[in-house]
N, C-alpha and C positions, 0 to 999 in steps of 0.2 A: 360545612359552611364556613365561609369566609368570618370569622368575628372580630373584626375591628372597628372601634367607632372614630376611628379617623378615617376608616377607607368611607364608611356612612356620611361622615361628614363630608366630604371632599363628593361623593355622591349625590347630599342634599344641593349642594353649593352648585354642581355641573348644573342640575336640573333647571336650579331656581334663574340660573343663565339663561338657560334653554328657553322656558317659558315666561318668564318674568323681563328678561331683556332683549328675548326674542334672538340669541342666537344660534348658530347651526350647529345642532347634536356632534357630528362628525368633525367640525371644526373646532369647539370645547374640547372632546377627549383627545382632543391632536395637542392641545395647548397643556393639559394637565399634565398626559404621558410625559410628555417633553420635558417641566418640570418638577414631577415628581417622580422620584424612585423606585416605581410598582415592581413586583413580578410579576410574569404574566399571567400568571393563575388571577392576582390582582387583578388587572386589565380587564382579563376575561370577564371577571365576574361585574366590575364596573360595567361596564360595555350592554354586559344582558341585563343587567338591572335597570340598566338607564333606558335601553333601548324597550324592554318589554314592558315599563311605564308609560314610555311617551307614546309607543303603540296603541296600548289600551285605555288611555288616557278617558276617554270624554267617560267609558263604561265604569272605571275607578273613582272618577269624583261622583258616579251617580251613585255607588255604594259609600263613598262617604259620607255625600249628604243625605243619605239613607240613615246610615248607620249613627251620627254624633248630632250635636248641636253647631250651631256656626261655628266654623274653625279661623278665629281672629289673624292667630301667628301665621304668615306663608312659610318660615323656615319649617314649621309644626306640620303644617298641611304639605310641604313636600315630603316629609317625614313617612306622614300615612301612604301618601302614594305610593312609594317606593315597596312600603311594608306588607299594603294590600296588591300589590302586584309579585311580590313574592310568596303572598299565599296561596294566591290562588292561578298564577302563569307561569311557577317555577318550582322547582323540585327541591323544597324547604324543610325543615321541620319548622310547624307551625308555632308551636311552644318558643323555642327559639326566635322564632321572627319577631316575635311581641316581647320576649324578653330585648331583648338586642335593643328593639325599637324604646322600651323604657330607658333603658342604658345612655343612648343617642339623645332622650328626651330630657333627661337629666343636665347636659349639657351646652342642651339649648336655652330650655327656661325649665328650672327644675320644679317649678308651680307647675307645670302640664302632663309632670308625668303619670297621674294618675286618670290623665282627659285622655291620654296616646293609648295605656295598656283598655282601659274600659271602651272607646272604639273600637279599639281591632278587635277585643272578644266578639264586643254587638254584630260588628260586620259579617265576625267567624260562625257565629251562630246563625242568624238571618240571614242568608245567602241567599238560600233557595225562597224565603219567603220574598226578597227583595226581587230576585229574579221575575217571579212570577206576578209582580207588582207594574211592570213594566210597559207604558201602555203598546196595546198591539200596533197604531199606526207612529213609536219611535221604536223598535225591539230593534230593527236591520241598526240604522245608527246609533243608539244607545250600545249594542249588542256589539257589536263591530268596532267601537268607535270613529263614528266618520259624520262630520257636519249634515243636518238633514238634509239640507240644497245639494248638496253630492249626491249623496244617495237619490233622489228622485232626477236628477242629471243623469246621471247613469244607467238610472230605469230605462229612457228615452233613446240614449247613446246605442247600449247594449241590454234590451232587454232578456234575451237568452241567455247572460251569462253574467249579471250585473254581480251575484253572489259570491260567484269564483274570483272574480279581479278582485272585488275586496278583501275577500281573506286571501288571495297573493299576493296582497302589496304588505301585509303582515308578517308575514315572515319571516325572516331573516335575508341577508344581504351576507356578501362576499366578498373578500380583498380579492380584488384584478389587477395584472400588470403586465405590460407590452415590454419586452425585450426588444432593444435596437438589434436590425440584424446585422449592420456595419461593425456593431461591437462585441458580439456573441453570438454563437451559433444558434441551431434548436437543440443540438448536440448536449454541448456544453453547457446551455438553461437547464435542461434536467437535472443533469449532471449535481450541477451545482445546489439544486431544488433538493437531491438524496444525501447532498454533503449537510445541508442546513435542517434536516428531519422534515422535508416541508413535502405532502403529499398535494400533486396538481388533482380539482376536481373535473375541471371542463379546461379547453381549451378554442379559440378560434384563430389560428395562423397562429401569432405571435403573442396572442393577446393569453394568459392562463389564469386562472383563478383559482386561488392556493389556500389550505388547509390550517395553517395561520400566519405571522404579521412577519417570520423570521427573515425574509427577505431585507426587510430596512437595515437591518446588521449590515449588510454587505457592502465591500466597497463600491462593486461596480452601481449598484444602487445611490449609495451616498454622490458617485461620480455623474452619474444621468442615462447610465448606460441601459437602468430601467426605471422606467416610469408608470405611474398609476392611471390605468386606463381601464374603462368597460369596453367590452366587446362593441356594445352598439354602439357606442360613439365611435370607434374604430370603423365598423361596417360603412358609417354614415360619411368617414371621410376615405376609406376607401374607392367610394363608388362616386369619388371625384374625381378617379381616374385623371391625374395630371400628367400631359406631356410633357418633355423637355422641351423647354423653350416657352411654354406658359407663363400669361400674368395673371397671378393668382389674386384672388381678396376672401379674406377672411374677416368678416366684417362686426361679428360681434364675439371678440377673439379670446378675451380673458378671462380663467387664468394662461392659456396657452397651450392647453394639453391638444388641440386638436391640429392647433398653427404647425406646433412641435411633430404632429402624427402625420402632417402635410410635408413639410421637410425632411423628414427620415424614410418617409414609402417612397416618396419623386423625388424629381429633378426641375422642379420650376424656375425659369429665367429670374424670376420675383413672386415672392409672398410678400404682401402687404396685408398686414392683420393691424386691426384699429377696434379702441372701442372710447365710449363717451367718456367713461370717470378717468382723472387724472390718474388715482392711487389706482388701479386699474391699467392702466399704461405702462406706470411704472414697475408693476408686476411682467407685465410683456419685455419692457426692457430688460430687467434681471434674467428674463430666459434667454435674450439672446446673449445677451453678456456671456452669459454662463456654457453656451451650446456652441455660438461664435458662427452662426451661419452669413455668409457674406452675399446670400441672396433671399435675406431677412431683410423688412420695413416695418416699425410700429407707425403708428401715425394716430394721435387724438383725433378723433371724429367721429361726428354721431351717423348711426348707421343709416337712418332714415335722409341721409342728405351726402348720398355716396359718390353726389356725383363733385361735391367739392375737393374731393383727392386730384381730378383733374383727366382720368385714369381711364380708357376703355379695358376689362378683361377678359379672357377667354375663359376662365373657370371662377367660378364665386359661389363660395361656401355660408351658406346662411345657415347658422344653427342659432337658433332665434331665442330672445326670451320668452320663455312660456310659465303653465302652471306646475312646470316640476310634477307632476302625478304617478310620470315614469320611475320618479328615485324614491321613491315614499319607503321605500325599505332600507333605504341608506339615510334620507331625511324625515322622517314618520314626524316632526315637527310641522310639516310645510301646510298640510293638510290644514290643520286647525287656522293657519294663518288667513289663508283665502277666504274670497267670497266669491258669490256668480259673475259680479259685476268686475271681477278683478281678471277673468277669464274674457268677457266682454272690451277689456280697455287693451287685453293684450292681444288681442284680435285685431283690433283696430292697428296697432304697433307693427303687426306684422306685415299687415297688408302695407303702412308705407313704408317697412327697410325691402320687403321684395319690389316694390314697385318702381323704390331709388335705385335696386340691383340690376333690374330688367334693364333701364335708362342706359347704363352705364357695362352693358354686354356685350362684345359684338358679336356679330352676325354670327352663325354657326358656334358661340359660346354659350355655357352649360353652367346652371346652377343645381347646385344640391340644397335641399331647403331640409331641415330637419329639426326636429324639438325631442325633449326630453319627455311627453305626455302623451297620452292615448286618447286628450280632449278630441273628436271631431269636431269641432268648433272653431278649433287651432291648430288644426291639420286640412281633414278630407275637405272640408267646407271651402277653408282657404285655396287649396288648390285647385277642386272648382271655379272660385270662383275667377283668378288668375288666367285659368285656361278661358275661358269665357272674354276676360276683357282683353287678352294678348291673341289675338288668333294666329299668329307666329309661333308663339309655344307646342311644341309637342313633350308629352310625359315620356321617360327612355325606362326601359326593363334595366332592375338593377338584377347586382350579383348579392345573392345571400347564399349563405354555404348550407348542406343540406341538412345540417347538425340542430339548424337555429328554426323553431316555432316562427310563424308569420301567418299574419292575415293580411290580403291585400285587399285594398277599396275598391271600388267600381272604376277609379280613374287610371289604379297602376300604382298609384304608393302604398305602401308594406309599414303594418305595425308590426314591431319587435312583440311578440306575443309574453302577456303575463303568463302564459304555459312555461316561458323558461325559466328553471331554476333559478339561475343564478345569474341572467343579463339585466338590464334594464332596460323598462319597456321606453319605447322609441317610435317614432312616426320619421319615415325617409322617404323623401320622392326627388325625384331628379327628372329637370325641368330643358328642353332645348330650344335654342332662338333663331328660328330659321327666316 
């Protein structure tokens, strides 16, 4: 075990980010790494502590307000989180965790350390009687950690398999990263993958997903030559299939990893990628800067009013905002944040950035509409209903390689199935205007 009460501290403080100002898990430990000095044993162990908390979150506070009296301090109560999640979701000695946990408590408020070590006993001992306390119609949510509006959404969604998707969005997540093939071979990415001790687990074409973080060392990395991508975000802009000579839009475009995956697979006369927020723009700008493509366009503008670019395209890439459901294993925050009605309003969002897309397509032009979620609501539904009001639109068979899990709808679009390891689930359909 890791014993330091600075790495603890520095742990309490990610968290109380994460949940308290509501920022993204993934984007904190990027901030911390950066300026602090861990080894990676460190890292590691941050990483799964923090991650196997915010996982089991809702089932942790119900064993601590099980287990103590109101816990006033939040630095205190992220304290316990952390500590009952190492007892009972990670390979600890428990003695240890609750010492540690005194230790850590001491230098928060040293009045509480005798409220931190008498909790976790209480919790350590009553476990199973806490377990068994649980009422039968919240045990899936409580149990699982998952909002109870989810849980009965998903009953409905997917009742055959509601069980499985929840405990695979728990489990661990994986560094991905696409290799430009103008800049490196497939050759020469292994190659390099055995120079830096880094074992590939999966791969899809260019995209691999690597056994740990050692790739950032690298120069061609630091240069752009790779960049961080999941598979299904790849898939989804693959099967944009762009000619030479296309005007491309990319319409809800930042940070750019997908504008960036548009220009390195094709050859488009123009990409125009746009999105609403300024500091968002400006993130688009710093990638062209950076990459230097000279048939690169940012353009501020909200996507739902696509037609004020001025712009007919041949191909438009909608990767929409959604409820993030599909990255829950890289963001296991997003969950807690949502509600039904926030799934409803982004419903409504999407139908008018596709409806300003359709407007703004020409004839025999192709969109690819894709989200990050497995909602039907903010997929299969959507896409009905589009086919319904465009009787011009026909759905096109994509290409998914035969490595990758999917389920297709009744219309033709493909989830990126929670069966994969190590992708992120995904909804793709690809839509033609005839």
């Amino acid at each position: 075990m890791i014993r330091s009460n600075n790495i603890k501290l520095d742990i309490i403080n990610i968290i109380d980010d994460i949940l308290h100002e509501k920022k993204y898990s993934n984007i904190q430990l990027n901030y911390y790494f950066s300026k602090k000095n861990y080894a990676q044993k460190e890292k590691t162990f941050i990483t799964n502590v923090i991650n196997t908390t915010i996982k089991n979150l809702i089932y942790i506070d119900y064993l601590i307000e099980k287990g103590t009296r109101s816990v006033k301090k939040r630095k205190i109560k992220q304290l316990l989180r952390i500590s009952v999640a190492q007892l009972f979701f990670m390979d600890s000695d428990n003695a240890g965790v609750i010492f540690e946990a005194g230790e850590v408590a001491k230098i928060i408020n040293e009045h509480q350390v005798g409220f931190v070590n008498a909790s976790l006993q209480a919790i350590l001992k009553n476990k199973k009687k806490f377990d068994s306390e649980i009422p039968i119609d919240k045990r899936e949510s409580i149990a699982l950690s998952y909002p109870q509006w989810f849980v009965n959404k998903l009953k409905i969604d997917f009742p055959d398999n509601y069980l499985e998707i929840m405990e695979s969005y728990k489990k661990r997540s994986y560094l991905s990263v696409r290799f430009d093939k103008s800049k490196i071979t497939k050759e020469k990415f292994e190659k390099l993958l055995k120079e830096i001790n880094t074992k590939f687990l999966f791969s899809i074409d260019e995209v691999y997903y690597l056994s740990n973080a050692n790739i950032f060392d690298t120069e061609i990395y630091k240069n752009g030559g790779i960049v961080i991508q999941d598979a299904s975000s790849y898939l989804a802009v693959k099967n944009l299939d762009v000619k030479d000579g296309d005007i491309v839009l990319d319409a809800c475009a930042a940070p750019g990893g997908k504008s960036l995956a548009i220009l390195q697979l094709f050859n488009p006369e123009k990409l125009i990628s746009t999105d609403i927020h300024e500091h968002k723009v400006k993130l688009l700008n710093e990638l062209k800067d950076k990459y230097g493509y000279n048939n690169f366009q940012i353009k501020l503008n909200n996507a739902t009013q696509i037609e004020n670019l001025g712009v007919k395209f041949d191909k438009i890439f909608l990767d929409m905002p959604c409820s993030g459901l599909g990255v829950l294993r890289k963001k296991p925050e997003k969950i807690y944040e949502l509600t039904s009605n926030d799934i409803k309003t982004l419903k409504k969002l999407q139908k008018k950035i596709f409806e300003s897309a359709y407007k703004c397509l020409k004839n025999g032009g192709e969109i690819v509409y894709s989200t990050c979620t497995f909602s039907k609501n903010e997929n299969t539904n959507n896409i009905q209903y589009f086919l319904e009001k465009y009787e011009d639109l026909e759905i096109l068979d994509l290409e998914i390689p035969e490595n990758v899990e999917i389920e297709k709808d009744e219309l033709g679009g493909v989830y990126i199935s929670y069966k994969n390891k190590y992708m992120d689930g995904f909804y793709i359909a690809k839509l033609r205007k005839n």
